[in-house]
NUNU-200594 format. One record per residue (C-alpha): residue number from 0; residue in three letters; x, y, z. Coordinates in nm, 3 decimals. Layout:
N
<r NUM; "ALA"; <X; Y; Z>>;
...
***
This chain:
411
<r 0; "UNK"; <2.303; -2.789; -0.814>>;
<r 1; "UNK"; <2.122; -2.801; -0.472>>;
<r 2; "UNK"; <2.047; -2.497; -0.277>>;
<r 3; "UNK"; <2.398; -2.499; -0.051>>;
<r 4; "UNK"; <2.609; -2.497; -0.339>>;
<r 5; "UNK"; <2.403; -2.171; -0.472>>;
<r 6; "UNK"; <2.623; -2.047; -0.205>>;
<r 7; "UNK"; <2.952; -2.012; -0.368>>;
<r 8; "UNK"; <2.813; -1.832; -0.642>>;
<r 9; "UNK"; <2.908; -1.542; -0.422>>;
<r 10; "UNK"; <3.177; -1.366; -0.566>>;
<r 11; "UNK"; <3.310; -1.215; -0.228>>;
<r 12; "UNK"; <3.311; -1.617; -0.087>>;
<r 13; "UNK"; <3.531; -1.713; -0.364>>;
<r 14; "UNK"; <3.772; -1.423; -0.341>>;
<r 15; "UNK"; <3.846; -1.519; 0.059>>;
<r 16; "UNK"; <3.826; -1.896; -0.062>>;
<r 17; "UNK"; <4.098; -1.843; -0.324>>;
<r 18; "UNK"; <4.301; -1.613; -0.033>>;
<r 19; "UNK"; <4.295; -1.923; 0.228>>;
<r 20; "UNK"; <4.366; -2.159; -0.012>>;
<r 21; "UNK"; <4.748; -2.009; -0.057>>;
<r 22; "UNK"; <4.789; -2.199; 0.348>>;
<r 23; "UNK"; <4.751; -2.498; 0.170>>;
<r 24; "UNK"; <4.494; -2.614; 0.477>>;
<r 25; "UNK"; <4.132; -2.701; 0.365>>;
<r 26; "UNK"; <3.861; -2.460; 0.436>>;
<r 27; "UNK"; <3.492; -2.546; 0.428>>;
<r 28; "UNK"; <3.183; -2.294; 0.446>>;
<r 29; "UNK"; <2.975; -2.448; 0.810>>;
<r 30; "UNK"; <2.692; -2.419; 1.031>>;
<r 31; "UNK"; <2.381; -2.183; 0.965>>;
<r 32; "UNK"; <2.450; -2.064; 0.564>>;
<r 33; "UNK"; <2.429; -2.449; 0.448>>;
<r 34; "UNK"; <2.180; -2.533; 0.692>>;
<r 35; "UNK"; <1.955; -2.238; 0.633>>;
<r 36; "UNK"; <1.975; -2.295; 0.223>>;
<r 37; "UNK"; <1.913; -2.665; 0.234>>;
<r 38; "UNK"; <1.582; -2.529; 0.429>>;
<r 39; "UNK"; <1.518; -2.291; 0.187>>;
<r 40; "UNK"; <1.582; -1.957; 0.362>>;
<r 41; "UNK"; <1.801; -1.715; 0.311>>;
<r 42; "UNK"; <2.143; -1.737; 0.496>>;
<r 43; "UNK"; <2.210; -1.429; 0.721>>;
<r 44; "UNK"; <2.588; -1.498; 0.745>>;
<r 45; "UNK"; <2.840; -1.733; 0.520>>;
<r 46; "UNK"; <3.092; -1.860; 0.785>>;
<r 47; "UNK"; <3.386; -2.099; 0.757>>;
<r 48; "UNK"; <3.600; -2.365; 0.917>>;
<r 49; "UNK"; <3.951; -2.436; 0.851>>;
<r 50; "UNK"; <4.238; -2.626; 0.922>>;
<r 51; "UNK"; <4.419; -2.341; 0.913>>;
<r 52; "UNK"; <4.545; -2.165; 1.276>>;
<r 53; "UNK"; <4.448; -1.825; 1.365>>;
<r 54; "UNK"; <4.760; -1.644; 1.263>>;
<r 55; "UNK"; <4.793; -1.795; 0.884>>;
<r 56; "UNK"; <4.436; -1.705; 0.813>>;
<r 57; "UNK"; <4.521; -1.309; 0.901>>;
<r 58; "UNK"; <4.823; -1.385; 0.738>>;
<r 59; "UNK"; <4.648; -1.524; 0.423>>;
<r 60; "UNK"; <4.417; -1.202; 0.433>>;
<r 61; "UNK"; <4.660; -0.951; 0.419>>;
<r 62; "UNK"; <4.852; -1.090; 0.161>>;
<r 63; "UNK"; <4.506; -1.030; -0.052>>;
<r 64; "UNK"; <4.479; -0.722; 0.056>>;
<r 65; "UNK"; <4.193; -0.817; 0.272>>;
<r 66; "UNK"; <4.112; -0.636; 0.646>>;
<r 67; "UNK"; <4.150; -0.932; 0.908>>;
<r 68; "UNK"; <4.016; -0.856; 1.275>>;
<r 69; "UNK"; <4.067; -1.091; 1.511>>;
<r 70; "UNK"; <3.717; -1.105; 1.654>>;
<r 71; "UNK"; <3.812; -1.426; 1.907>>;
<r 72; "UNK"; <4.117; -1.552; 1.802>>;
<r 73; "UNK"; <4.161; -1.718; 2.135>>;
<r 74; "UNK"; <3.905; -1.904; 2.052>>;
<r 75; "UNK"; <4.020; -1.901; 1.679>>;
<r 76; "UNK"; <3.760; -1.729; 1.507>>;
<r 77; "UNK"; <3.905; -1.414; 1.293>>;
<r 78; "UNK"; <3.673; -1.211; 1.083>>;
<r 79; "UNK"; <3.781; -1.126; 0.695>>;
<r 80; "UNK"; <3.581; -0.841; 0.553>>;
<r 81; "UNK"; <3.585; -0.895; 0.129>>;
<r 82; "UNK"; <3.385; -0.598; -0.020>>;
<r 83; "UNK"; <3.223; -0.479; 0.318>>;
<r 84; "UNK"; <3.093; -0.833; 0.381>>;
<r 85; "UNK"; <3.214; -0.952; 0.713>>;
<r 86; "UNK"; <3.309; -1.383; 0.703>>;
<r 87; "UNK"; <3.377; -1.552; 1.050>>;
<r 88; "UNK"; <3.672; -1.754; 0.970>>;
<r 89; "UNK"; <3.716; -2.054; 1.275>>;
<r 90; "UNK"; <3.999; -2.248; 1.336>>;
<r 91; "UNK"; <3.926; -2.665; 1.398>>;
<r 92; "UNK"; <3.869; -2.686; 1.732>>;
<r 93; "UNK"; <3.806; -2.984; 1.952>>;
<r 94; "UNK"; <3.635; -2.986; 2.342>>;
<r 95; "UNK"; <3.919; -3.011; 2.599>>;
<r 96; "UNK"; <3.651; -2.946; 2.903>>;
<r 97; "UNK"; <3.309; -2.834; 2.941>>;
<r 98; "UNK"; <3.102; -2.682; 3.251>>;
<r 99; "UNK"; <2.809; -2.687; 3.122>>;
<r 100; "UNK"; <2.907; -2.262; 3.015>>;
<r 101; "UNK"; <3.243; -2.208; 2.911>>;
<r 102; "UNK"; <3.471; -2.425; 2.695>>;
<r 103; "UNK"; <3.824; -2.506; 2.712>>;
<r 104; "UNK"; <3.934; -2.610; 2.355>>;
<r 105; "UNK"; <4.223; -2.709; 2.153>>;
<r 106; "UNK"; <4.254; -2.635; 1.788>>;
<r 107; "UNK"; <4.258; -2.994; 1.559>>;
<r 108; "UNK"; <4.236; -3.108; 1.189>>;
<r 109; "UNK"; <3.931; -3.342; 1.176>>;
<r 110; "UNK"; <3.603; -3.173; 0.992>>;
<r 111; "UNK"; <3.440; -3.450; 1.155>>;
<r 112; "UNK"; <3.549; -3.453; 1.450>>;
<r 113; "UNK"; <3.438; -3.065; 1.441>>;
<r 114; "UNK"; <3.063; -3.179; 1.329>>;
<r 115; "UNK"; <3.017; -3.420; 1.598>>;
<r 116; "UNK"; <3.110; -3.119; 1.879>>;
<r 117; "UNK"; <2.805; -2.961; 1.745>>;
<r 118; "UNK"; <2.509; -2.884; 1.838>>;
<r 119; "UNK"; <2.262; -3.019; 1.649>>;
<r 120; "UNK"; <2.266; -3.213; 1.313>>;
<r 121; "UNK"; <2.119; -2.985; 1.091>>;
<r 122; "UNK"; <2.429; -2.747; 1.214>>;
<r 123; "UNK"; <2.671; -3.022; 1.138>>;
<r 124; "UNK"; <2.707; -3.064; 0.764>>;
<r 125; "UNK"; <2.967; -2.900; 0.579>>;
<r 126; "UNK"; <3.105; -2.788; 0.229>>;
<r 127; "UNK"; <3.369; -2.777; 0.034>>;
<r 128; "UNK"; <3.491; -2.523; -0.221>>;
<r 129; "UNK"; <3.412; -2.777; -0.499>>;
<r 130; "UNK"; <3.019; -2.800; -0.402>>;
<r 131; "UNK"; <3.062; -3.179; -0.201>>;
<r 132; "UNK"; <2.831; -3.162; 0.094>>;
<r 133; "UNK"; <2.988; -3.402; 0.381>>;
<r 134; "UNK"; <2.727; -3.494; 0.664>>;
<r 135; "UNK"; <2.874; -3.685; 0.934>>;
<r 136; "UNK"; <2.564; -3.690; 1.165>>;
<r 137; "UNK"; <2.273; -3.708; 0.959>>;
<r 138; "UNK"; <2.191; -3.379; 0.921>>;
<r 139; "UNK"; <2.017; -3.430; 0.551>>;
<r 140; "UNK"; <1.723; -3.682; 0.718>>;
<r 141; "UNK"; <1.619; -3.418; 0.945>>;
<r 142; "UNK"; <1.615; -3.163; 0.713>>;
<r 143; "UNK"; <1.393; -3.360; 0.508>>;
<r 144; "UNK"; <1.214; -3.401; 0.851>>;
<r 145; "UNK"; <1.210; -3.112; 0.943>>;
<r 146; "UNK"; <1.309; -3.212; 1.330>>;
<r 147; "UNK"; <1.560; -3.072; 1.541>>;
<r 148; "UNK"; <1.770; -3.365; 1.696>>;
<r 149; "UNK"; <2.128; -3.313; 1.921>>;
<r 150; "UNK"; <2.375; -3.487; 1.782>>;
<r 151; "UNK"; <2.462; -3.812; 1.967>>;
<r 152; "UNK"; <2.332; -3.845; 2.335>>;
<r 153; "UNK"; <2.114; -3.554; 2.396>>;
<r 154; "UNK"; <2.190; -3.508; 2.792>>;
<r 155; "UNK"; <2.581; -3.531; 2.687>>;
<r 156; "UNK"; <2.559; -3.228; 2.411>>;
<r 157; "UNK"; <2.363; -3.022; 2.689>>;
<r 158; "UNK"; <2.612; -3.050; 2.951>>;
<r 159; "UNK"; <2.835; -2.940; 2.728>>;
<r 160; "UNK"; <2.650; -2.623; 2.702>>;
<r 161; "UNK"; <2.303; -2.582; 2.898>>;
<r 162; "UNK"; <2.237; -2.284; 2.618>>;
<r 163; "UNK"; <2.142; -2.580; 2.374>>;
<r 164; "UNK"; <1.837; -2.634; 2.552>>;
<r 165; "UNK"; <1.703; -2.277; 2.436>>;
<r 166; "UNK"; <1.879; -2.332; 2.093>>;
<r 167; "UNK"; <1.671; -2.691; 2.063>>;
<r 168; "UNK"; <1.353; -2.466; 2.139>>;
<r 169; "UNK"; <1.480; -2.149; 1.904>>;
<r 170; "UNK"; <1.504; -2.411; 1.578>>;
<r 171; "UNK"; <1.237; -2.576; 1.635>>;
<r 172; "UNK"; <1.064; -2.241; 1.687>>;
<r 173; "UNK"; <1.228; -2.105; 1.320>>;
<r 174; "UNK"; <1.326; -2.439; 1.150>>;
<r 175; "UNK"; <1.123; -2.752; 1.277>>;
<r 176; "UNK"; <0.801; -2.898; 1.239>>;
<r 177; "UNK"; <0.543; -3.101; 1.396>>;
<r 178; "UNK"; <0.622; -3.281; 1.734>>;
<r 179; "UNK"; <0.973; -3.240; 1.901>>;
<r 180; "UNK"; <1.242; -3.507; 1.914>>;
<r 181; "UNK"; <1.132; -3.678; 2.228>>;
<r 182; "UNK"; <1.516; -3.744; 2.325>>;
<r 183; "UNK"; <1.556; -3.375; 2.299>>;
<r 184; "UNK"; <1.267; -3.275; 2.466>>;
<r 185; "UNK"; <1.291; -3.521; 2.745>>;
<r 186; "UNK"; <1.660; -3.355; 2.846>>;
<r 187; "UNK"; <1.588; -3.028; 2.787>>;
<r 188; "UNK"; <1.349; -3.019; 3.053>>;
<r 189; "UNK"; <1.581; -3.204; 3.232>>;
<r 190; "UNK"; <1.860; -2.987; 3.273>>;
<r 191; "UNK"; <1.593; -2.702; 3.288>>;
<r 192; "UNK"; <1.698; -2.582; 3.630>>;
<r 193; "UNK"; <2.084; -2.553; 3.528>>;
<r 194; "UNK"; <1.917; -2.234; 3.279>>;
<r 195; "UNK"; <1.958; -2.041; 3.576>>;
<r 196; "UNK"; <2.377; -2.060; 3.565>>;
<r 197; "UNK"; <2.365; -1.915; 3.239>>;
<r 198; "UNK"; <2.468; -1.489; 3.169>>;
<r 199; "UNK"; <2.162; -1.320; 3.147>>;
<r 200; "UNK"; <2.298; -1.189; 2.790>>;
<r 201; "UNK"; <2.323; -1.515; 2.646>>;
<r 202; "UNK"; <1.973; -1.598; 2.767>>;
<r 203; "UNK"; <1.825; -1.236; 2.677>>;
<r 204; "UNK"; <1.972; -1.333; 2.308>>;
<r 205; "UNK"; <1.813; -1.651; 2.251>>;
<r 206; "UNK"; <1.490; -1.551; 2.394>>;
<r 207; "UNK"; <1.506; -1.222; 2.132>>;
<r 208; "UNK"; <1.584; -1.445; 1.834>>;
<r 209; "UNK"; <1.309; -1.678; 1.927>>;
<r 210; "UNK"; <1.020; -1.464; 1.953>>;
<r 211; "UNK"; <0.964; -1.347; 1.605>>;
<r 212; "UNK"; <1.007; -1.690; 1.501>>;
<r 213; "UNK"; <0.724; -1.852; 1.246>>;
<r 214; "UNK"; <0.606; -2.105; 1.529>>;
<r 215; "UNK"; <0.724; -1.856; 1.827>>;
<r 216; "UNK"; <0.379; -1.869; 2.000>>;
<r 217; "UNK"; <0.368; -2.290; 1.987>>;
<r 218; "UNK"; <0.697; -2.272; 2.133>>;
<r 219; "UNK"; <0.654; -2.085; 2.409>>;
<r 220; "UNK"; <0.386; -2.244; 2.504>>;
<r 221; "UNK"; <0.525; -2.577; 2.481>>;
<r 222; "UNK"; <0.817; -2.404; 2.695>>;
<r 223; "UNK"; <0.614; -2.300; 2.941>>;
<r 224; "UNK"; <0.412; -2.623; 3.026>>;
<r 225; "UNK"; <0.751; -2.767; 3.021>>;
<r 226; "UNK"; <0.852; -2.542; 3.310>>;
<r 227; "UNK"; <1.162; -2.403; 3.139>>;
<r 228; "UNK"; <0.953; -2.018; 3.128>>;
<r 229; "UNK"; <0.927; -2.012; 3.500>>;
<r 230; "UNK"; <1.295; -2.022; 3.550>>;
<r 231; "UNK"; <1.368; -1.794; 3.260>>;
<r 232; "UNK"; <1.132; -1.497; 3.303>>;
<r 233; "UNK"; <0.885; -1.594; 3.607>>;
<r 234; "UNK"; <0.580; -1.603; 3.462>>;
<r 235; "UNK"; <0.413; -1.609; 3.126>>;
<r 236; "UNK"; <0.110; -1.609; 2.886>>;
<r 237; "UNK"; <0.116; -1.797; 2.609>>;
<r 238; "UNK"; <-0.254; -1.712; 2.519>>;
<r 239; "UNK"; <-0.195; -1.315; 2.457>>;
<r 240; "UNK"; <0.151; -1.380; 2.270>>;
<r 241; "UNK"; <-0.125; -1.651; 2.030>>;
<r 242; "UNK"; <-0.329; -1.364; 1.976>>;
<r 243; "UNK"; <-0.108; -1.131; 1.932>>;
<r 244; "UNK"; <0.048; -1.283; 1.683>>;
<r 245; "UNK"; <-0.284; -1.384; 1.493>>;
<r 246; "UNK"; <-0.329; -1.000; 1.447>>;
<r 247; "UNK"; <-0.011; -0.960; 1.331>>;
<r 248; "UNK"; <-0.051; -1.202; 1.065>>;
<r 249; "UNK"; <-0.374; -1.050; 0.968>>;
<r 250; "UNK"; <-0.235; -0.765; 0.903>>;
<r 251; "UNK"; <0.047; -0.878; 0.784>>;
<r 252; "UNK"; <0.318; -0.744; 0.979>>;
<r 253; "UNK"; <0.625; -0.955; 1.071>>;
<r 254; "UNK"; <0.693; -1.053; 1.471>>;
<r 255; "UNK"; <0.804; -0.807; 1.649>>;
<r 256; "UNK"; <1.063; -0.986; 1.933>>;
<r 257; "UNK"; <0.944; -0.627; 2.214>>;
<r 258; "UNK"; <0.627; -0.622; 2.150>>;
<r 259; "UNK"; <0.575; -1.006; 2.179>>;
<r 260; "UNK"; <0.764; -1.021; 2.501>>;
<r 261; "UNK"; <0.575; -0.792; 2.615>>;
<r 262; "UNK"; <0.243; -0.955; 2.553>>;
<r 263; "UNK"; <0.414; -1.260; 2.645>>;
<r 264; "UNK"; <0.570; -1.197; 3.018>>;
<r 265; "UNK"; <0.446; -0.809; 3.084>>;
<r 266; "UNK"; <0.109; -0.716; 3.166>>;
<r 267; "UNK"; <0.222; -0.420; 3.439>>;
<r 268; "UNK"; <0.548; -0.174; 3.416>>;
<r 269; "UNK"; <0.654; -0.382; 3.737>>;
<r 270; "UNK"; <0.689; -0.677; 3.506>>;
<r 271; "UNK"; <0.876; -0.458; 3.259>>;
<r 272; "UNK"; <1.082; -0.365; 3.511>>;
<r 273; "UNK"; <1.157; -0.760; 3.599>>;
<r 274; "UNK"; <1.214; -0.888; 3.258>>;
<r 275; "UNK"; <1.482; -0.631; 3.278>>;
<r 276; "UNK"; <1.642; -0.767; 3.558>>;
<r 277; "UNK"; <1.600; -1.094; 3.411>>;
<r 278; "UNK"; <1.712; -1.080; 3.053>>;
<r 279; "UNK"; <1.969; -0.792; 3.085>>;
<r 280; "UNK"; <1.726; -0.580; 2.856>>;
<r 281; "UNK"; <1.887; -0.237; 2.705>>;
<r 282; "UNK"; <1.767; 0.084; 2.789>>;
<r 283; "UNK"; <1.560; 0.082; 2.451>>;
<r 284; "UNK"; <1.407; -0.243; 2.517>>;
<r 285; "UNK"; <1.286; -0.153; 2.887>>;
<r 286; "UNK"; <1.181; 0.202; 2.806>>;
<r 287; "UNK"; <0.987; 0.042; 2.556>>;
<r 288; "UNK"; <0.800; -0.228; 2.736>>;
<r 289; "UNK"; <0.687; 0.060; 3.030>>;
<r 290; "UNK"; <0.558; 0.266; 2.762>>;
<r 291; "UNK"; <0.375; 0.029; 2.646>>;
<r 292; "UNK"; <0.236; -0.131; 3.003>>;
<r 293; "UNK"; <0.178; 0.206; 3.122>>;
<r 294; "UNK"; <-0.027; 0.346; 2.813>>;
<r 295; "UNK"; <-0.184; -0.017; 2.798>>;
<r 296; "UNK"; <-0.351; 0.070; 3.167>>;
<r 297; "UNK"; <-0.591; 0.278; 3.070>>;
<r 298; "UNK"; <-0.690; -0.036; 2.772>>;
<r 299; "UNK"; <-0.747; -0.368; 2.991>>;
<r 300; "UNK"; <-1.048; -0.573; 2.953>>;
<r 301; "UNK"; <-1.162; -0.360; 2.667>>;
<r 302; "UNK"; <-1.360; -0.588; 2.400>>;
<r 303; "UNK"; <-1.332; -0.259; 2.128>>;
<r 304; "UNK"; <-1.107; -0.044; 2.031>>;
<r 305; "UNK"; <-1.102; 0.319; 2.159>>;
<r 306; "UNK"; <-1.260; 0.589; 1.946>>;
<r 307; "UNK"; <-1.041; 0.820; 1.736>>;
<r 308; "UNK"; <-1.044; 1.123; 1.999>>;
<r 309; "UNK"; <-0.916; 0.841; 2.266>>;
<r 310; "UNK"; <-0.658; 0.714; 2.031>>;
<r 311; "UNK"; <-0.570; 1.093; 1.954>>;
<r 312; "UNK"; <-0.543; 1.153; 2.269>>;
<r 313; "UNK"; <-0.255; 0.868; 2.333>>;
<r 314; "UNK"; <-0.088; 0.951; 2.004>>;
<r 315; "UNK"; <-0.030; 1.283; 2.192>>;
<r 316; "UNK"; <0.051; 1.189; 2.589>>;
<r 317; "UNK"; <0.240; 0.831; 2.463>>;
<r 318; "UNK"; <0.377; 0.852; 2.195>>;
<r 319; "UNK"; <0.306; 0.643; 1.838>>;
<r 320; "UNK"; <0.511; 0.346; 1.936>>;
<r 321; "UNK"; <0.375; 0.279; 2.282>>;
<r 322; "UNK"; <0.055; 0.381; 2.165>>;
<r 323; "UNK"; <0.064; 0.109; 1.892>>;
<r 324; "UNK"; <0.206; -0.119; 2.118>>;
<r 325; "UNK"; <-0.054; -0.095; 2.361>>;
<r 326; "UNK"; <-0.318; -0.097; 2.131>>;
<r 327; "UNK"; <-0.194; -0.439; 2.044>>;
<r 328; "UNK"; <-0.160; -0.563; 2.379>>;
<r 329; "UNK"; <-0.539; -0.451; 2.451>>;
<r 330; "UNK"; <-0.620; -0.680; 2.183>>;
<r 331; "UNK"; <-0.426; -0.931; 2.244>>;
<r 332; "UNK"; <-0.648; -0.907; 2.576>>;
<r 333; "UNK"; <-0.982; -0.914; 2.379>>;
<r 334; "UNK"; <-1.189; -1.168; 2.220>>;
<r 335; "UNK"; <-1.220; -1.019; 1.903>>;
<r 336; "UNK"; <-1.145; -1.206; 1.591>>;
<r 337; "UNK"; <-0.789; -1.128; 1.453>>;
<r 338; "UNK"; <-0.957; -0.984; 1.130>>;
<r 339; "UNK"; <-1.193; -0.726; 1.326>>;
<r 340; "UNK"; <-1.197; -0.428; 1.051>>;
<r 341; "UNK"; <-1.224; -0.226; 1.378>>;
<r 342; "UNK"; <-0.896; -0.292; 1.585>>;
<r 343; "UNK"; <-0.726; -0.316; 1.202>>;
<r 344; "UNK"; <-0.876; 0.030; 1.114>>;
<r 345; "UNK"; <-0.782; 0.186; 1.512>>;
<r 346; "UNK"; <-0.397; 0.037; 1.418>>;
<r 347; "UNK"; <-0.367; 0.140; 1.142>>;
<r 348; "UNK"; <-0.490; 0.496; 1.216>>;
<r 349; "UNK"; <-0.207; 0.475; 1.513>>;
<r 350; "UNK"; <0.035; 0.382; 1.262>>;
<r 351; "UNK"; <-0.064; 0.670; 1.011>>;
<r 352; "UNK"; <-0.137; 0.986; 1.187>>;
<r 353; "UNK"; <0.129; 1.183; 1.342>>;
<r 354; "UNK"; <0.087; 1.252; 1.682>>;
<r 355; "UNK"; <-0.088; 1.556; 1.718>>;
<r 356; "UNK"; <0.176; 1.902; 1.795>>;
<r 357; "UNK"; <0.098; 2.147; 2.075>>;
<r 358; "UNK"; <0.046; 2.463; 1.952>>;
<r 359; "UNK"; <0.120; 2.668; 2.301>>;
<r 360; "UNK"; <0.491; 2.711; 2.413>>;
<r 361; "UNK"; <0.543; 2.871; 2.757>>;
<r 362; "UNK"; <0.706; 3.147; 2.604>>;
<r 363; "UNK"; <0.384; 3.278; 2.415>>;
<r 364; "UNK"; <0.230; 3.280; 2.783>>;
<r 365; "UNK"; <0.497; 3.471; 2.888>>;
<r 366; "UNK"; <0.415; 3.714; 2.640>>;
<r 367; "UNK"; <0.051; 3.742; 2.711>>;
<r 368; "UNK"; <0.162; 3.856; 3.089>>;
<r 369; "UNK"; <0.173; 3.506; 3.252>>;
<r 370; "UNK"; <0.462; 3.527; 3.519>>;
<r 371; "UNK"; <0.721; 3.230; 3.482>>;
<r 372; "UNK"; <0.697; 2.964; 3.729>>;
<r 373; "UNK"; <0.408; 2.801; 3.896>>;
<r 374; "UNK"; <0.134; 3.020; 3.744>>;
<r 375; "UNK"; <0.309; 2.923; 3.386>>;
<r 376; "UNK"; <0.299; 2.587; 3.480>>;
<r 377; "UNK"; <-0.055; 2.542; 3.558>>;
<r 378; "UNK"; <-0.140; 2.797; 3.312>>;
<r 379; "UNK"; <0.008; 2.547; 3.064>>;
<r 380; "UNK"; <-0.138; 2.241; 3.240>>;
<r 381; "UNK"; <-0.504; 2.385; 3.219>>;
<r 382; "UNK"; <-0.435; 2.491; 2.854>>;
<r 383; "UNK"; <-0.333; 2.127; 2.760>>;
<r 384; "UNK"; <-0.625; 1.976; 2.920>>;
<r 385; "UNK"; <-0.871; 2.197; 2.757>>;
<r 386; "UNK"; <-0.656; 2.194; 2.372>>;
<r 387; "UNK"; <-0.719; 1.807; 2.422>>;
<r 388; "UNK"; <-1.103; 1.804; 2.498>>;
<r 389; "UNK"; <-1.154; 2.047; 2.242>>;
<r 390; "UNK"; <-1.010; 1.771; 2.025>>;
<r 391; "UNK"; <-0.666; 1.895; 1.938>>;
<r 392; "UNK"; <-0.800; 2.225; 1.707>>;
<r 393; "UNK"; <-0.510; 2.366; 1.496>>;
<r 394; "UNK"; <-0.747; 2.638; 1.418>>;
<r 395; "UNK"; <-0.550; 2.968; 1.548>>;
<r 396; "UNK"; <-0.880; 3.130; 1.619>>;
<r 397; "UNK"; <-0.974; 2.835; 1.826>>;
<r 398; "UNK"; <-0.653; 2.769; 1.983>>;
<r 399; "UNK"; <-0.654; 3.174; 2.078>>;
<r 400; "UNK"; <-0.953; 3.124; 2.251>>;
<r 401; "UNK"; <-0.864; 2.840; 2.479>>;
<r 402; "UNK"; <-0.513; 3.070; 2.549>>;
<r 403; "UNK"; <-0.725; 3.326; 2.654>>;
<r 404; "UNK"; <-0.942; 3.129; 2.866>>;
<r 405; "UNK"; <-0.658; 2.976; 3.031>>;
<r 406; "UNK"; <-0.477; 3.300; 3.103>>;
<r 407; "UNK"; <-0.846; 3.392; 3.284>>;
<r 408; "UNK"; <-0.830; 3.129; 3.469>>;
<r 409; "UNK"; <-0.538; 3.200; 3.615>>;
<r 410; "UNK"; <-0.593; 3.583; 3.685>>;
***
């Protein structure tokens, strides 16, 4: 048995297998599941292809007591949920006219037909419900290979769709190995300037998958010497996203897609603020890379990291993301070796200690005779300044003390 037919040991596949079969059209499982386990990684998603139109497969569902949503039935993809699992179920479909960004299709009957409207030939293969593995394209050689190659004329597949030139660079980034296909490469940077017709979603999405990628760094690099960075996002720096992603490794934390763009395209929270223009970026996502550029301020050109009262001190006024984030960043900066016991030792104190609590609320100045508004303000203000330097005491003797002071100051 080889690895894609492990796939239909999944009892939930071969419920909604045995539901589509009562059409009496053939169904297949596609794309990234058989792809992924002939690589050896784990598929995210199982979908399928059928001959089948839209309405029979909802049809089909119901009849086996199965929820059916039509996700993009005008496109003919329904989604069956079998024991909370969601399948994408896709109707045959064959390429009526292309722009280059949108699709008119027609629904057909001809798997292979289907596989050569693909992408790529390592998305192409398909299988059956009795374990036969068709490959129309020769999708099996490059997996062996390891390469990424479009299927048929490379310029033709990314007119089709100018999002295949990220794609090419996303497998190759999570998939491939060693040099690109030169056909590939060659049109990708091509068609580089037609990026800039595509939704800022679709690009944000690509770029996100791409970054925590095994050979993200390579990749970016290679995308950025190829020019295809410059219309994306600007600018870049493949250097700090290499060593960021060295100390990752070393300590052995996975990529994290934020925190690489960030090292990647945002040194300033002027650049967060473009990549957000750029990529579409959520609110989370922006909010995360100013935090981090702002807090990381304080940080550049430092060759060690911060002693513990500093990095107390930002666990407090940032905040323990940003102020592991820009930690990071500062590294990623440095020249220090990705195994420095010192910048492991400051991140992983970051990532340990809660941020340190202030012990004063303005109501316990109000209480002590402070009057509510300015004076409570700056009451508070000089009380937070002098808690910190004092090194964050939680002793209440100690933090008494510095109230009292405070409240003389502001007599």
């Amino acid at each position: 048995m080889n690895a894609a037919q492990q796939l239909l040991d999944d009892p939930r596949l071969a419920t909604l297998l045995a539901a589509l079969a009562r059409t009496g059209a053939e169904t297949r499982i596609v794309g990234g599941a058989v792809r992924d386990a002939l690589f050896g990684l784990p598929p995210h998603e199982i979908d399928l292809a059928t001959t089948a139109l839209p309405e029979a497969v909802l049809a089909a569902a119901r009849e086996a007591g199965l929820k059916g949503v039509p996700t993009g039935i005008e496109h003919g993809t329904v989604t069956i949920v079998v024991a909370g699992a969601p399948f994408e179920v896709t109707t045959l479909r064959e390429d009526v006219e292309t722009d280059g960004r949108y699709a008119v299709v027609r629904f057909g009957g001809d798997f292979e037909q289907d596989a050569k409207r693909r992408d790529f030939t390592v998305n192409a293969l398909s299988l059956t419900p009795d374990g036969k593995l068709h490959d129309y394209t020769g999708g099996l050689k490059d997996i062996a290979a390891k390469r990424i190659r479009f299927i048929g004329d490379a310029a033709t597949r990314i007119r089709e769709d100018y999002l295949r030139v990220l794609r090419f660079f996303r497998f190759n980034a999570s998939h491939g190995e060693g040099d690109f296909d030169r056909e590939g490469l060659h049109e990708s940077i091509m068609a580089r300037e037609n990026l800039s017709r595509l939704s800022r979603e679709r690009i944000r999405a690509e770029i996100i998958k791409l970054l925590p990628a095994r050979r993200a760094p390579e990749i970016m690099r290679a995308m950025s010497h190829a020019g295809i960075i410059e219309v994306l996002l600007g600018m870049g720096y493949p250097a700090r996203l290499e060593r960021l992603a060295a100390f990752e490794a070393a300590r052995g934390r996975q990529g994290d897609a934020a925190l690489r763009l960030a090292a990647f395209s945002a040194l300033t929270m002027e650049d967060a603020d473009r990549l957000r223009l750029r990529l579409r970026l959520s609110n989370d996502e922006h909010a995360r890379l100013v935090a981090a550029a702002k807090t990381l301020a304080a940080l550049h050109g430092i060759e060690r990291p911060p002693p513990v009262s500093h990095l107390r001190e930002m666990l407090f006024l940032c905040g323990s993301r940003a102020a592991c984030d820009a930690l990071a960043l500062a590294f990623a900066e440095s020249r220090a070796a990705p195994d420095d016991q010192r910048w492991r030792e400051a991140a992983a104190y970051l990532e340990e200690t809660p941020a340190p609590a202030f012990p004063i609320k303005g109501a316990d100045l109000v209480a002590l005779g402070v009057a509510p508004g300015r004076a409570l303000g700056a009451a508070l203000k000089s009380l937070q300044a002098k808690w910190i330097r004092a090194g964050f005491p939680r002793d209440p003797a100690v933090v008494q003390q510095l109230v009292e002071d405070a409240i003389r100051g502001n007599e």
